[in-house]
N, C-alpha and C positions, 0 to 999 in steps of 0.2 A: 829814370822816373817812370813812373806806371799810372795806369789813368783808365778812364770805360770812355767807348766812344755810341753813341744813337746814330744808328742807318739813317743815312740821310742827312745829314747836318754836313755843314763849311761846304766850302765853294770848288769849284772845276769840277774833272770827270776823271774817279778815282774808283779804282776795284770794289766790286762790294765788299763790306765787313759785315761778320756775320752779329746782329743785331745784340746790343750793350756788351759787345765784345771790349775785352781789354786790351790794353795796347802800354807796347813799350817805348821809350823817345830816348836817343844815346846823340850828342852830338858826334858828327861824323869825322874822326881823327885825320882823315886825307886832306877835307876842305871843311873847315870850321866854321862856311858859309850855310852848311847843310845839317839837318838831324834827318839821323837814320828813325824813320819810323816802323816796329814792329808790331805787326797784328796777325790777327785769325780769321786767313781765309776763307770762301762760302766752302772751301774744299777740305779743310780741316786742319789744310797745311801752314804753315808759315811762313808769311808774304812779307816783304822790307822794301819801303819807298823811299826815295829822297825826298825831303821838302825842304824848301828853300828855307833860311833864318834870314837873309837879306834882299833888295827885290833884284840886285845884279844877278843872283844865284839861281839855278836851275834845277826842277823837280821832276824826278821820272815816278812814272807809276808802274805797280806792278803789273803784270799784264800773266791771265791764266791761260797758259798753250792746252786745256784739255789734260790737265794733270790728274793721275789717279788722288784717290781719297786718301785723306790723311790719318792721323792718329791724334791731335791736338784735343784735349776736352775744352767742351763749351758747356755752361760756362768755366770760364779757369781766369787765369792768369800769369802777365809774362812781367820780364825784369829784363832787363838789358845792361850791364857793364865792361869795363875796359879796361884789360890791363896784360902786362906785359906784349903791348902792342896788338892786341888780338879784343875784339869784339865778342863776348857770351852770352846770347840771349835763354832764359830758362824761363821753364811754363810748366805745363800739367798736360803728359800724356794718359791714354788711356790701353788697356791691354785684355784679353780674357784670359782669366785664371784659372787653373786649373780643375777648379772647378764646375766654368763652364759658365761663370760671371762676370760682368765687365769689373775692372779693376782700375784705378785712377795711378797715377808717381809721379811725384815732383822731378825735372827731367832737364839736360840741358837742351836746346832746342837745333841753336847753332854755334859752332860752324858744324855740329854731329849733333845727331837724337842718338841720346843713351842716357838711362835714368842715372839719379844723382848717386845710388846706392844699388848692392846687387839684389835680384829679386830671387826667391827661390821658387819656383810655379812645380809644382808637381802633381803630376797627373788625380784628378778625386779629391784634392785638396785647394782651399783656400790661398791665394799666393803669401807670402810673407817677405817684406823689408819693411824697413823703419822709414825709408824713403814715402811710402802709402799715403795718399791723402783723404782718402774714404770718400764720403760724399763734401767734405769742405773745396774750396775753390780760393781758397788765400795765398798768396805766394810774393817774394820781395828777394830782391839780392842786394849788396854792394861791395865793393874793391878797394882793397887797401892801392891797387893801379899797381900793382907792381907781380906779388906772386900770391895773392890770397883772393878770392870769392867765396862771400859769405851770402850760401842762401837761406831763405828761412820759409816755413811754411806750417800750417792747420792740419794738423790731423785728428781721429779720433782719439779719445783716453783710454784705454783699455781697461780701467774699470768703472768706465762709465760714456759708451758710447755717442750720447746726445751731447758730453762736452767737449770741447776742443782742447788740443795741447798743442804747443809751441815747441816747434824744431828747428834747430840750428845747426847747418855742416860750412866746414871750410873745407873748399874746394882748392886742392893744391895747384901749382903750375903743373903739375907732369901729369892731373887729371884724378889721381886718389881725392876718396874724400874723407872725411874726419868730422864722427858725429859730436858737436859740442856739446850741445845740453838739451833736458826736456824741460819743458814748463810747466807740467797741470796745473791749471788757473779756473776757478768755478769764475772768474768774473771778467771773462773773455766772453765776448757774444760772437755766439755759433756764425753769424750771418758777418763777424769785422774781415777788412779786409786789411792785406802787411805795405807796408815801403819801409824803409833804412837806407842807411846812410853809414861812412865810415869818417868818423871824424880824424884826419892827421894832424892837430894840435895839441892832441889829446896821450900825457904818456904813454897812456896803457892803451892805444889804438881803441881808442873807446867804438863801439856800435852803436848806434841807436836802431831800436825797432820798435815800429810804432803800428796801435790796434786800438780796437774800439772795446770799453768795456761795458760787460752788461748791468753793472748798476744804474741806478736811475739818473738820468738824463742822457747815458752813455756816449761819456767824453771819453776821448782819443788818452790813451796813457800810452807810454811807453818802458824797455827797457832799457839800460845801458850796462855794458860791462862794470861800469865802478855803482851802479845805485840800486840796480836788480832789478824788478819787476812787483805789480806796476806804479809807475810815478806818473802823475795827472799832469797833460799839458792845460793850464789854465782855462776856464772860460770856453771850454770845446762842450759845452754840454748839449749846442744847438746842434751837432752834427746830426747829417741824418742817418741811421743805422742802416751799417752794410755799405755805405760809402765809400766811391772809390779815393786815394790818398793819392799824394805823392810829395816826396821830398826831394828838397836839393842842396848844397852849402856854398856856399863862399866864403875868403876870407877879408876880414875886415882891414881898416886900417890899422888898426892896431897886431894886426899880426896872426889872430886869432880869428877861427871857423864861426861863424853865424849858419843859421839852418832854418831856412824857409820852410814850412807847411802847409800844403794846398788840399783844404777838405772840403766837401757840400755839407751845406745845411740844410734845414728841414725844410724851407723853402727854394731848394736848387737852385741859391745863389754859393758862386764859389767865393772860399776865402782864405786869406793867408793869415798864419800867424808867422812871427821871427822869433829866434832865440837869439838872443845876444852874446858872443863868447866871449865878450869882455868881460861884459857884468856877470856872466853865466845866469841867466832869467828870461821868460819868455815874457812877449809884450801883449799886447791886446788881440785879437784877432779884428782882422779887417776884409768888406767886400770888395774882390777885384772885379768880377762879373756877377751880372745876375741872371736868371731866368734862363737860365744853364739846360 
C-alpha cells in the first residue's frame, strides 16, 4: 500500500520524513505483528521502520548515522511488495543525463537500486528508456507473491508532453523486465497519483490499476486486464485531485477477493470504498477519518 505522509503528524520520536513525502506499508513476513514502513529520508535515501500492528509488538526507528546523500526523487513515489519470499520496494530515482540534466526512472529501491529498465545516457545527448518518468511522480506495484511484479508508472506522451501515459513492466524472479503495455489517455490528470492490486480469484490474474481522471469531477477509474481502461469507480467524483490512494484485498467468505479503496476527498477526510467479488460491484464510498 502507498500513502503521503505531513511532517509532523502521529505520535513518538521517529526520523524526519521529508515533507508530503510518500510512503510504502508491507506487512512484515517474519512477525506479522509488524509493518514494514517505507519512506524518503531528509537524505534522499531510503529508511524502513518497524511499527508495531499490535500493542504486544515492538517498533524500531530508523536512525541516520551521517549517511551520504541519496538519489530518491522528491516528490516521488514508493510501492512495496512480496514475493517469492523477498520484500521489493520501488520509487522514482533521479540521475544526470547526458546532457547535463537531471533525469527522473522508475527504480527498484530495495533489496538493490537499479532502474526497472536499461537507460542509454550518452555523452551531448538526452538519456533514453521507457523506464523515464519526466516530470510525473506516480508510481504503484503489485505481486502475483510468487514470481511476478507488476510496476506501473506516469510518464510523458511523446506526442504530446503536458499528457501523461501509463506504463506497465513485469518484473521477473530472476530480475528481467518485460514492458507490457502503453496507455495514452487524454483523460488521465497529469497531477493522479497509481496503487494496484493483483487479484488471485480472477482467471486471467486480473490487475487492477487505479488513477484519477481528468474529466470533471475527476473520479478515480481504473484499469483491468479483462475491461481495459478506463472504468469508473462509482461515486469517486469527490476525490481531491492528485490524491494520494491506496488499495488492499481480502478474501471474502465466499471464496472470492473484495478490494478496499482508501482515497481523500476535497475536504481531507479519508475514505473507503469496497468492491464485492461476489456480486462483482462496488458499494458506496464511506468516511473512515476526517480532517486528515
Amino acid at each position: 500500500m502507498t500513502g503521503s505522509h505531513k511532517e509532523g503528524q502521529g505520535s513518538g520520536h521517529f526520523t524526519p520524513i521529508k515533507p508530503m513525502s510518500s510512503v510504502a506499508a508491507i506487512i512484515n513476513p517474519l512477525n506479522k505483528d509488524q509493518a514494514l514502513l517505507f519512506y524518503c529520508a531528509d537524505t534522499y535515501n531510503l529508511a524502513v521502520e518497524h511499527r508495531a500492528l499490535v500493542q504486544s509488538a515492538q517498533s524500531t526507528t530508523y536512525n541516520d548515522n551521517n549517511i551520504a546523500t541519496g538519489n530518491i526523487t522528491q516528490p516521488g513515489d514508493f510501492a512495496a511488495v512480496y514475493h517469492n519470499n523477498e520484500i521489493t520496494c520501488y520509487g522514482i530515482t533521479s540521475f544526470t543525463g547526458g546532457d547535463g540534466k537531471p533525469a527522473n526512472v522508475a527504480s527498484s529501491l530495495s533489496p538493490s537500486i537499479n532502474p526497472i529498465d536499461a537507460i542509454t545516457n550518452t555523452n551531448g545527448l538526452p538519456p533514453s528508456s521507457s523506464a523515464l518518468t519526466g516530470n510525473f511522480s506516480a508510481l504503484a506495484a503489485c505481486s502475483d507473491q510468487q514470481f511476478n511484479d507488476y510496476v506501473c508508472f506516469i510518464q510523458p506522451n511523446p506526442a504530446n508532453a503536458a499528457l501523461p501515459q501509463l506504463i506497465e513492466y513485469s518484473m521477473e524472479i530472476d530480475t528481467t523486465s518485460n514492458k507490457i503495455f502503453t496507455t495514452a489517455s487524454n483523460q488521465l490528470l497529469p497531477s493522479s497519483r497509481l496503487t494496484s492490486c493483483f487479484r488471485t480469484d480472477d482467471p486471467n490474474n486480473d490487475r487492477y490499476i487505479f488513477a484519477q481522471s481528468s474529466i470533471s469531477g475527476n473520479p478515480i477509474v481504473y484499469l483491468s486486464t479483462d475491461n481495459g481502461f478506463p472504468n469508473d469507480v462509482p461515486l469517486t467524483n469527490n476525490a481531491s485531485p492528485g490524491n494520494p490512494m491506496a488499495v488492499t484485498t481480502a478474501t471474502n467468505s465466499s471464496g472470492n477477493m473484495n478490494m478496499y479503496l482508501f482515497y481523500m476527498d476535497n475536504a481531507n477526510h479519508l475514505n473507503k470504498i469496497v468492491y464485492d467479488g461476489t456480486a462483482r460491484s462496488w458499494g458506496p464510498p464511506k468516511q473512515v477519518a476526517t480532517g486528515m
